[in-house]
C-alpha positions, -999 to 999 in steps of 0.1 A, spaced: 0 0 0 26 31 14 65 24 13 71 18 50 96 49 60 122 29 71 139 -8 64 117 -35 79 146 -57 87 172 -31 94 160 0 102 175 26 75 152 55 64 140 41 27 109 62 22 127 98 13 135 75 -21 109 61 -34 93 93 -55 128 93 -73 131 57 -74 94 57 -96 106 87 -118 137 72 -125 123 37 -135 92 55 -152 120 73 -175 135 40 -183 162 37 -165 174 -2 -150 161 -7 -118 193 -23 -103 213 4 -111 191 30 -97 188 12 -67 227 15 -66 224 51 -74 205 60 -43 223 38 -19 203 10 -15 227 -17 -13 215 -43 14 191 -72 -1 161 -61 24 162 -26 17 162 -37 -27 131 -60 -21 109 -34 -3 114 -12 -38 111 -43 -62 79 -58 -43 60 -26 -37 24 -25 -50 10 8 -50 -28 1 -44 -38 40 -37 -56 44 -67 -78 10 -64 -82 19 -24 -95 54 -30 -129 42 -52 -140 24 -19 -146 55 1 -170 47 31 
């Protein structure tokens, strides 16, 4: 749903990133590489970017 603001596992602040993260990918750019770019380097940290669903969209039609 959200990008949690910091690592799961180990703790370091991830959520300042993902807004360039998108436009970077969006523009075509490899995902790995932008990872690299921003600093993202430990495995737990990658797979909170690569297994993100953004589901705000589909959320926001069911307003109570």
């Amino acid at each position: 749903m959200i990008i949690p603001v910091r690592c799961i596992t180990c703790g370091k602040p991830v959520a300042h990133l993902w807004e360039s993260y998108q436009k970077k990918v969006k523009a075509g750019e490899d995902a790995g590489k932008v990872m690299d770019s921003l600093g993202l380097e430990r495995y737990c940290c990658r797979q909170l970017f690569l297994g993100h669903v953004d589901l705000m969209k589909e959320l926001s039609m069911f307003k109570p």
